[in-house]
N, C-alpha and C positions, 0 to 999 in steps of 0.2 A: 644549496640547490638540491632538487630531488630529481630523478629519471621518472619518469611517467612513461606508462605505456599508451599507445593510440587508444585503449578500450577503456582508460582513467584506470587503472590499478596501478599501482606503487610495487615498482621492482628495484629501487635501491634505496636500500636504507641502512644505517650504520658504516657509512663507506664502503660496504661490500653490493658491489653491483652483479647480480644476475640477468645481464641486458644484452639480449644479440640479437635481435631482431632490428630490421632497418626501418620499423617503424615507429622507432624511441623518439622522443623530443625532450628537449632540454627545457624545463621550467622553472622559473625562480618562484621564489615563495608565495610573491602577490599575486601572480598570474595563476598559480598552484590554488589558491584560494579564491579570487575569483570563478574560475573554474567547477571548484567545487561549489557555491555559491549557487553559479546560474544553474545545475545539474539538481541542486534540493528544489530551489524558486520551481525548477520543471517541472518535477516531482510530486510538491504540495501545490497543485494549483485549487482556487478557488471550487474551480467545477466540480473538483473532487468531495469535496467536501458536502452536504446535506441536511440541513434540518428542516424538520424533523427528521431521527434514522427509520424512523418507518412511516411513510405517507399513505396516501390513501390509494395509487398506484399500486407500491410495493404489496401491501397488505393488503390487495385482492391480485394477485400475482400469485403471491406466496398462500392465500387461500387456494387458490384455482391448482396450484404444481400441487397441492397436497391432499385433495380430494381425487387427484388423477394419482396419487400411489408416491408421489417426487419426494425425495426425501431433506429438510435443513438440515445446517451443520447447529442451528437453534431448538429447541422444542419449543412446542405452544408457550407452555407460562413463559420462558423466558422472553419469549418474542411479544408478548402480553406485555410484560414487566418494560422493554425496551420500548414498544412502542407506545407507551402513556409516560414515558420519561422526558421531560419538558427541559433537562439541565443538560444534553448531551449528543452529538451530532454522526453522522456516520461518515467515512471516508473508503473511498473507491479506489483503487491503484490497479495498475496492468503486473498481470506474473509472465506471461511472454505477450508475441503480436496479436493475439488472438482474446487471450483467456483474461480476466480481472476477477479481484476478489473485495469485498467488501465488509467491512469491522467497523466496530463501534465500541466503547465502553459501558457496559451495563452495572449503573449504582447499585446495583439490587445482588448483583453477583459479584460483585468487585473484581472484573476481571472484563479483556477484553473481548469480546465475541465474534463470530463470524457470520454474517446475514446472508450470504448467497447460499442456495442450493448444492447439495452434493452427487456428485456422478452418479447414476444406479446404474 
């Protein structure tokens, strides 16, 4: 069995429990997994996902923020290069309530990118 905390983190492990908070619960290993289960399912949902990574929305967005001064976390070729890439899709996720950021993998760079706007 493993201690779970209410926030899903794992505070015992190797039989040494570091657990006082009275909001621990006792879970066995299939519920432990389930759990984690519906929390990815949550995580990867469909919506998130995108193809093309750069539509035709996006790419006059990201014209319009960058003639106004806005800065990407992409340069042009790269975002050239990404957005005539037919093999590869972008995905969306939340960094807290508010904010989300969005990546994609670019063939051309072999690496994975970031497509939103950066703070100025």
């Amino acid at each position: 069995m493993t201690w779970l905390y209410c926030g899903c983190s794992v505070i015992h492990q190797m039989g040494q429990s570091h657990v006082k908070a009275p909001e621990e619960v006792l879970l066995d290993e299939g519920k432990l997994r389930l759990l984690i289960t519906i929390r990815v399912q949550a995580f990867f949902q469909d919506k998130r996902l995108q193809y093309p990574p750069i539509d035709t929305p996006r790419d006059r967005k990201h014209n319009g923020d960058r003639a106004n001064g806005m800065t990407y976390a992409l340069d042009d070729t790269a975002w050239d290069a990404l957005r005539f890439d037919a093999h590869t899709c972008s995905f969306t996720y939340p960094v807290n309530e508010h904010d989300s950021r969005t990546i994609a993998y670019s063939s051309k760079l072999k690496k994975v990118v970031r497509l939103d706007r950066l703070a100025n």
